[in-house]
Residue, then its C-alpha position, 0 to 999 in steps of 0.5 A: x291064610x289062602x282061600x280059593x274056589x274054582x268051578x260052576x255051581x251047577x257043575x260043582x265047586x272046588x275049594x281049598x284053603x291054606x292056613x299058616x299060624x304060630x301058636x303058644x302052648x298056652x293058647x294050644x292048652x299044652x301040658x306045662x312042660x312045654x312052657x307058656x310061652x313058646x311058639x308052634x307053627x301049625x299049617x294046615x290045608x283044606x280041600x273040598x267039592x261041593x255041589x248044587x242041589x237042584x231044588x226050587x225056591x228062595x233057598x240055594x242047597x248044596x252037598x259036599x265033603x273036605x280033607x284037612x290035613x294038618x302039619x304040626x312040629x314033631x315034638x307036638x307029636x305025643x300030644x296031637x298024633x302022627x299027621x292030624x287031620x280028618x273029614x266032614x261032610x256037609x249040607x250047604x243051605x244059603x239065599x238064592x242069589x237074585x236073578x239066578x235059579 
């Protein structure tokens, strides 16, 4: 796991995250012809913007969306497709930091 964010909050904020993983048919719920027990490498990366609202009071509000896109071994392809990933956009709500506006 790799998480990382560049950027000012009131210019906007880029982060990313890269994740690597093994997982066994069973915790992935795969048909039983997969076997139990056999492992799968999944990667994936994440890669978003979010930016501040400029509204007042104890609450610091943000918008921003992310890409996640997903490697996964091709004979998991019949289950989860050709390239899976998606999309989200989003409302951040957080306290305000003390001593910033």
């Amino acid at each position: 796991l790799l998480e990382g964010e560049w950027g000012r909050e009131r210019a906007g904020i880029a982060f990313t995250r890269l994740e690597y993983v093994e997982k066994s048919a069973e915790e992935l719920v795969l048909p039983t012809s997969y076997g139990p027990n056999r492992l799968f490498p999944l990667r994936q990366a994440t890669l978003g913007l979010v930016y501040a609202l400029p509204l007042g009071g104890a609450l610091s509000w943000g918008i921003g969306g992310q890409v996640v896109l997903s490697a996964v071994p091709d004979d998991l392809g019949p289950v989860y497709g050709d390239g899976p990933g998606g999309w989200t956009a989003f409302l951040r709500v957080r306290p305000r930091r003390a001593g910033h506006d």
